[in-house]
Each structure stands twice: as structure tokens, then as C-alpha cells.
C-alpha positions in Angstrom: 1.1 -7.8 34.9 1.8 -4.2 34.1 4.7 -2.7 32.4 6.4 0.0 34.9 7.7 3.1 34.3 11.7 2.6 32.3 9.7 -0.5 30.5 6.7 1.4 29.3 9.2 4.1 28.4 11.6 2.1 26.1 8.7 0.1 24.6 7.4 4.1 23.9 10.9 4.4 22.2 10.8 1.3 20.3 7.0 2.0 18.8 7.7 5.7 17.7 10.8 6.1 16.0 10.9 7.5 12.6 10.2 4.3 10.8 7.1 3.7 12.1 5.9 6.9 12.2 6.8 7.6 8.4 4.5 5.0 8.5 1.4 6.8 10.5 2.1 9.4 8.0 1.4 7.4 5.0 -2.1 6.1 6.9 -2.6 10.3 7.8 -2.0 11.5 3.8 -4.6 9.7 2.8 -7.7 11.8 4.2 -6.2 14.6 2.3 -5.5 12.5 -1.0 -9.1 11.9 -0.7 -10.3 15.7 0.1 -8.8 16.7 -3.2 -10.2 14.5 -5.3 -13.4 14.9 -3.7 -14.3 17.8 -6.3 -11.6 16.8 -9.0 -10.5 19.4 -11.3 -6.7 19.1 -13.3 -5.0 20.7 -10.5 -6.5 19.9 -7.5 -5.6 15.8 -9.4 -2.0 16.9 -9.8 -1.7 18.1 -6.0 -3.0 14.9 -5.0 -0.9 13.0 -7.5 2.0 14.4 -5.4 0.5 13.9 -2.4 0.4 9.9 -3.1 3.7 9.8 -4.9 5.0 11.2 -1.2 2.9 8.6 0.8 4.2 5.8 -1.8 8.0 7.0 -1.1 7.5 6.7 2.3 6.8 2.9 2.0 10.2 2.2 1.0 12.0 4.8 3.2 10.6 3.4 6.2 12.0 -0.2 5.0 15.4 1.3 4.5 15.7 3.5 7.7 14.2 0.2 9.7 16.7 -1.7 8.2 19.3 0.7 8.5 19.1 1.8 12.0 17.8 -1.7 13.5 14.4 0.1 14.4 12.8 -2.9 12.8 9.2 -3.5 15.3 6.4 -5.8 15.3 4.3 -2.7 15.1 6.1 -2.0 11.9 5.9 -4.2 10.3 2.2 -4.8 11.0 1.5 -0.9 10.0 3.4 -1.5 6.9 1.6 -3.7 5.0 -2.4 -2.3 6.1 -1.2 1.6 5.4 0.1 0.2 1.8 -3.4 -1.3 1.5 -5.2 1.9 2.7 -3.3 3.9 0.6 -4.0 2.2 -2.7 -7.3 0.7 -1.8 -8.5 4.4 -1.3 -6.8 5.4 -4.6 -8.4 2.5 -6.7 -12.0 4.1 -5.3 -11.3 7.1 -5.9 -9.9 6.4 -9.7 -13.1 4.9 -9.7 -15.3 7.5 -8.6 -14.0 9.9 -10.9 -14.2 7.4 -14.3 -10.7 6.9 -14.8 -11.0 3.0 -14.2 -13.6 0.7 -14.3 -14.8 -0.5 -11.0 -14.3 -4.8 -11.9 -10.5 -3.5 -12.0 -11.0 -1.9 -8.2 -12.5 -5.3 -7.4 -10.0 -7.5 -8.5 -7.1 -5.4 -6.9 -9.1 -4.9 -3.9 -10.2 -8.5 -3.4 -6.5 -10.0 -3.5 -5.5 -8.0 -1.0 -8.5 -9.1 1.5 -7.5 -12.8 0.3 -3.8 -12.3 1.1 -4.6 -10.4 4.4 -7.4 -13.1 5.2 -4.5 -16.0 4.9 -1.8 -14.1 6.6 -4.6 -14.1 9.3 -5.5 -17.7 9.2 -1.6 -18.5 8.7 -1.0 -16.3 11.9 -3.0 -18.2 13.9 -1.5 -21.2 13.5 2.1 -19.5 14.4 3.4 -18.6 10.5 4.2 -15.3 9.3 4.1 -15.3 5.4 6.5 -12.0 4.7 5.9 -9.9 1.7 6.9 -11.6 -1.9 9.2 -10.1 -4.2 6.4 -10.3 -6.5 3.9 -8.6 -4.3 6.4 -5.5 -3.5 6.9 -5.4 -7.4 3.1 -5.1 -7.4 2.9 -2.9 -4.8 5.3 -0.5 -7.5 3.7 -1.1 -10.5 0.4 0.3 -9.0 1.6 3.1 -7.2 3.0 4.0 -10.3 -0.7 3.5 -12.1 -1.9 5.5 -9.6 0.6 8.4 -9.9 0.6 8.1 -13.8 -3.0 8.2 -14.2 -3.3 11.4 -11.7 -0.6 13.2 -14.2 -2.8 12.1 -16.8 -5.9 13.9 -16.0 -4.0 17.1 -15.2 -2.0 16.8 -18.7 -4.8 15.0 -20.8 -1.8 13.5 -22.9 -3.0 10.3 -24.5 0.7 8.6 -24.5 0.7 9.0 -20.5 -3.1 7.7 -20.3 -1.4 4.4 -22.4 1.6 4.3 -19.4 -1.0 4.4 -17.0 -3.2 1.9 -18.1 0.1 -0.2 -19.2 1.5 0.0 -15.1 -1.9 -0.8 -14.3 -2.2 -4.1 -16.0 0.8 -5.2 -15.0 0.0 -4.8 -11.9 -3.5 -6.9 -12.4 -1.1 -9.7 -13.7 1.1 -9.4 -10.7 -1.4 -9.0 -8.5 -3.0 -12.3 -9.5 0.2 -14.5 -10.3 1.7 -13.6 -6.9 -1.7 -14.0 -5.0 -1.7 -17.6 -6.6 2.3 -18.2 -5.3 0.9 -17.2 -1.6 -2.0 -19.7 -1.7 0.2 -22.5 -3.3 3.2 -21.6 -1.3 1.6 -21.5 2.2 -1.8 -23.7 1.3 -0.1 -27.0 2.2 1.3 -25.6 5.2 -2.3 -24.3 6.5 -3.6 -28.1 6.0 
């Protein structure tokens, strides 16, 4: 059964507003996040430094203006989580890439995000959504700010930033781990 036309036009309205497409943008800055630090030099990290501090923002504008303006969609907030895990999933490879963390840290971050998106998919199956923890948004933070410090770090080469850096970043390990365990637990005995 096919939508017609004032349908297909309000569902239109209801996909692209400016939550959802603040969104797309955050899924659209990565390519050139990744074009700069193709050939890193100090610069060209600081540019992209802003370029993910600007994607990062957008993650909790889009919330807000959701929110705010009852824009809330299912697209949403299916886009929401996977451009969050594009975003930093690209940054952790590319941190890698250029020696700035060791690749076992990549792994772990990366790995707990295909766990938690691989029971969100089982739990989906059987009818649950499992919403975003407090303690996985606080993640979420502490590695964007990782990310972001680390970037300023190889522009300034300042050893007290490098320590912030690598601070944020293993609090977000901690998080990352602790609040992957709370999902399991938490929605575990529900799954069996």
C-alpha cells in the first residue's frame, strides 16, 4: 500500500527538519575530518580538531532542538546514535593511524560499541528499545573531548594538554566498559 501525495509530503516534513539533518551533517563532516588528517601536519590537525568539536556539538543540539520543537522521529533517533559511532569510530582510526594512541585502545572502544549496537539489535527484535544510558552519553563526552584534546595537542605539542588528553581518554575506557556491563546486566535477563 502506497503513501499518496499530502502523506508522502508530511512524512518528507517529519524526516527532514533541522534535527535530523544536523544529524546528516555530523555523518557528512566526517569525510573531511578524515581528508585532513590524511597527510597530518599541526595545522591541518587543528582544522580538523575543529571540524570534530563542530560535529560533536551537533550531537547535543539536535537532542535539544528535537526536544524542544517536538521534531523527535524514529529516523532520529536511529541516525543519532550510528553518526555518534561513525564520528568517533573514524577518529579513534585515525588517532591511530597517526601514533597518537595505541590501536588495543581503538579496539576496546570500537568493540563496545559493536556489542551495544549488536544487543540493541537482538533486543529490537524481540520488541525492546534499550535508550541511551546516562553513563554511555557521559562516555560519549569524555571521548569527544579525548579526541578534541589530543588534536589540540599535536598542533600545540604541550605536554600538560597531551596528560588531559590521555586523562579524558581513560575515563572514557572506564566508562566505556562499566556502562557496556550495566547494558548487558540490565537488559540480559530481559533477552532470556
Amino acid at each position: 500500500m502506497g503513501l499518496d501525495a499530502p502523506q508522502m509530503e508530511k512524512t518528507t516534513v517529519k524526516i527532514f527538519n533541522i534535527p535530523n539533518l544536523l544529524t546528516l551533517s555530523r555523518i557528512l563532516a566526517v569525510p573531511i575530518f578524515v581528508l585532513l588528517m590524511l597527510e597530518p601536519d599541526p595545522l591541518r590537525a587543528l582544522i580538523a580538531g575543529l571540524v570534530f568539536a563542530l560535529a560533536s556539538a551537533t550531537d547535543w543540539l539536535d537532542g535539544y532542538l528535537a526536544r524542544r520543537w517536538g521534531q523527535v522521529t524514529k529516523f532520529g533517533k536511529l541516525l543519532d546514535p550510528v553518526a555518534d559511532k561513525i564520528l568517533i569510530m573514524s577518529a579513534l582510526v585515525i588517532l591511530v593511524e597517526i601514533d597518537i594512541i595505541r590501536a588495543w585502545i581503538a579496539i576496546v572502544l570500537i568493540g563496545r560499541e559493536f556489542a551495544i549496537t549488536g544487543l540493541r539489535s537482538i533486543a529490537a527484535s524481540e520488541g525492546m528499545i534499550i535508550p541511551a544510558e546516562t553513563l554511555g552519553k557521559y562516555k560519549l563526552v569524555t571521548q569527544s573531548i579525548a579526541i578534541i584534546v589530543l588534536l589540540l595537542n599535536y598542533y600545540l605539542d604541550m605536554a600538560w594538554l597531551k596528560n588531559i588528553g590521555w586523562c579524558a581518554l581513560w575515563i572514557a575506557m572506564v566508562l566505556s566498559i562499566y556502562s557496556a556491563g550495566l547494558y548487558f546486566r540490565k537488559y540480559g535477563k530481559q533477552l532470556n
